[in-house]
C-alpha positions as a printed NumPy array, in Angstrom:
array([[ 41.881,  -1.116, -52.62 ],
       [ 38.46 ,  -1.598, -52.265],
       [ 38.593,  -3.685, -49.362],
       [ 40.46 ,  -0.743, -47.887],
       [ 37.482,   1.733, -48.766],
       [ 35.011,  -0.96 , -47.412],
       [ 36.859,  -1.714, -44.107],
       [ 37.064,   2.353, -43.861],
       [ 33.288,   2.753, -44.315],
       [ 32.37 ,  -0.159, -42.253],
       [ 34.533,   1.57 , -39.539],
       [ 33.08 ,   5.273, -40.059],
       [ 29.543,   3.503, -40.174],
       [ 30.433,   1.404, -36.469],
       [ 31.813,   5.099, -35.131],
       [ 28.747,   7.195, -36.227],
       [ 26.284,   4.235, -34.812],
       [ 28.127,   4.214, -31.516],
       [ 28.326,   8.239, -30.974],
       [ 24.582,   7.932, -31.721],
       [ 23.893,   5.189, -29.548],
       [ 25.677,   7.41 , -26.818],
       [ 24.037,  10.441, -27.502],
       [ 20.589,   8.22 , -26.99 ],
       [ 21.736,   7.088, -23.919],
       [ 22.91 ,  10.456, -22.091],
       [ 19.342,  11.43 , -23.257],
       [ 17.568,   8.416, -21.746],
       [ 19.293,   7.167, -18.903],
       [ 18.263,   9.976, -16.721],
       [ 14.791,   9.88 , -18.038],
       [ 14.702,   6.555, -16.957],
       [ 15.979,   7.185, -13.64 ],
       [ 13.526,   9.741, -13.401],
       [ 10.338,   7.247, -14.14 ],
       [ 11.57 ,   4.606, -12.197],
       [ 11.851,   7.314,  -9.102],
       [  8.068,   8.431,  -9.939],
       [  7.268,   4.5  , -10.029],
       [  8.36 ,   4.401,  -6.184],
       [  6.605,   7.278,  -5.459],
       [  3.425,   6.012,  -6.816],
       [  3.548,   2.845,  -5.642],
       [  4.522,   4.618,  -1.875],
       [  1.461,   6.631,  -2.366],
       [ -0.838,   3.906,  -3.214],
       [  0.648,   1.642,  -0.253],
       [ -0.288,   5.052,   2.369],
       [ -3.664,   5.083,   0.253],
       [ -4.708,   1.477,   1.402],
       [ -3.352,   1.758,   4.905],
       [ -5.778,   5.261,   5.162],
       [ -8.396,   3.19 ,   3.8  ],
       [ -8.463,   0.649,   6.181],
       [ -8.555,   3.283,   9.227],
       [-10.959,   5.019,   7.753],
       [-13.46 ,   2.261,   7.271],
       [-12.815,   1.467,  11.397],
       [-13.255,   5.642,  11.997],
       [-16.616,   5.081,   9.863],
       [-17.888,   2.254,  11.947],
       [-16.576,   4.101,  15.289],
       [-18.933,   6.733,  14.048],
       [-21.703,   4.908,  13.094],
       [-21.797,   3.115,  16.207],
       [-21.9  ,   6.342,  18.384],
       [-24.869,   7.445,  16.146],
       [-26.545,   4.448,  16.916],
       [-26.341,   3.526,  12.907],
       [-25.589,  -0.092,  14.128],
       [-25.672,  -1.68 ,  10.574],
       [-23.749,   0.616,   8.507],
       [-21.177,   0.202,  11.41 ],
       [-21.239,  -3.778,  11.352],
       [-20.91 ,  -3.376,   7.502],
       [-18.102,  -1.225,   7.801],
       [-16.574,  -2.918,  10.705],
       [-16.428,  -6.353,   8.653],
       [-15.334,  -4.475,   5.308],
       [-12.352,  -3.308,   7.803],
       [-11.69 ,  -6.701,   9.189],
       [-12.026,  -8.612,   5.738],
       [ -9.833,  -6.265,   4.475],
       [ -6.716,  -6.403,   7.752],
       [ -7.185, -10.15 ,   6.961],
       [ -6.098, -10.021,   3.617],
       [ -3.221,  -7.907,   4.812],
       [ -2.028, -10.054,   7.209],
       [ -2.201, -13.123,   4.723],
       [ -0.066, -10.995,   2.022],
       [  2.969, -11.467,   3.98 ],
       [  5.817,  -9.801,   2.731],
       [  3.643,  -7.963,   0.017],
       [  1.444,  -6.453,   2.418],
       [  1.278,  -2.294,   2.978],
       [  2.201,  -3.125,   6.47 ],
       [  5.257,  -3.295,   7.608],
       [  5.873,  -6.357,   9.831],
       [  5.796,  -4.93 ,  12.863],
       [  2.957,  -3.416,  11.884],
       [  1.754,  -6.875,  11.217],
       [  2.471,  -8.485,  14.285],
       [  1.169,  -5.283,  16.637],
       [ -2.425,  -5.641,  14.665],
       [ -2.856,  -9.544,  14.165],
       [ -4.085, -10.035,  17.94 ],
       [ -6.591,  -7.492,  16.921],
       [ -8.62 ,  -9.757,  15.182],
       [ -9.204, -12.129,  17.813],
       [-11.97 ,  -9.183,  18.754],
       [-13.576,  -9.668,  15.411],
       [-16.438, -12.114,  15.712],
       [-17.476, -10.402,  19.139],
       [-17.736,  -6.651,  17.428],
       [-19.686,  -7.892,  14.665],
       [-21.898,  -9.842,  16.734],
       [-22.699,  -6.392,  19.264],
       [-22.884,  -4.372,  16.013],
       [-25.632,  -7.296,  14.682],
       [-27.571,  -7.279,  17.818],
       [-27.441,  -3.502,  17.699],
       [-25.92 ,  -3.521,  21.616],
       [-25.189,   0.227,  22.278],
       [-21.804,  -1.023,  23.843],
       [-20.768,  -1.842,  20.693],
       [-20.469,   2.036,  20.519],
       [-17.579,   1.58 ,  23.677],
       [-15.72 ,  -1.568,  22.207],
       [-15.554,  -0.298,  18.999],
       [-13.815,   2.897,  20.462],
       [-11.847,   1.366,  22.145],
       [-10.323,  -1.089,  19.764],
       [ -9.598,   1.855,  16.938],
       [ -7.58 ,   3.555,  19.693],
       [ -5.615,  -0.188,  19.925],
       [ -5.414,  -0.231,  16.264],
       [ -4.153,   3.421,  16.344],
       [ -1.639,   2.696,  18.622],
       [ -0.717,  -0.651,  16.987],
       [  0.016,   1.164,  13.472],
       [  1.519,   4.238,  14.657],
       [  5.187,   3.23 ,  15.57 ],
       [  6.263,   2.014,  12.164],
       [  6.377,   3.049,   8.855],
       [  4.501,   1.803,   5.964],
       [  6.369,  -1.222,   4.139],
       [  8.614,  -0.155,   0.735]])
């Protein structure tokens, strides 16, 4: 008999633990879900963020360089390159998408030359600098940012 009373208890114990565990789970599934879809959203955001960042560092030195403000634009202008480096090395982590990658890395070959303009304070720095954001503009533009 007691056995019997046990076993029965044991089993209305199991049932009430389940219906809770299921009533936990209808409540935090879609919470979950929820997070994990802000998570992506951040993380989207943040990816944009550091792609805006980098063309906005090249706009800066674009600017600069018209103003005649050569070393704010050579800072700026390596700051940008430094950082499209470190892009391009990330690989598969990068913000850029690979096509991205590939349309930008032939860029850099124009590095060493900008900076050295910029350095000399060469007001055709103010020209080549122009002209390479409108190649980097065009180079970014077709694809979307990596996911």
């Amino acid at each position: 008999m007691s056995s019997d009373v046990t076993n029965s208890r044991l089993r209305r114990a199991l049932i009430y633990a389940a219906v809770a565990l299921a009533i936990f789970l209808l409540g935090f599934v879609p919470m979950w879900l929820k997070a994990r879809g802000a998570w992506r959203a951040q993380d989207n955001a943040q990816r944009e963020l550091r792609v805006s960042q980098l063309e906005n560092l090249l706009s800066s030195a674009v600017i600069d360089a018209r103003r005649g403000d050569y070393e704010p634009a050579r800072q700026a202008s390596s700051d940008f390159f430094t950082r499209l480096s470190s892009q391009l090395d990330s690989g598969d982590s990068s913000d850029l998408a690979q096509s991205q990658r590939d349309a930008v890395r032939p860029l850099l070959a124009q590095r060493d030359e900008l900076i050295t303009l910029l350095a000399r304070g060469d007001p055709a720095a103010a020209d080549r600098l122009t002209n390479f954001y409108v190649a980097y503009r065009k180079a970014m533009a077709p694809a979307q940012p990596a996911s």
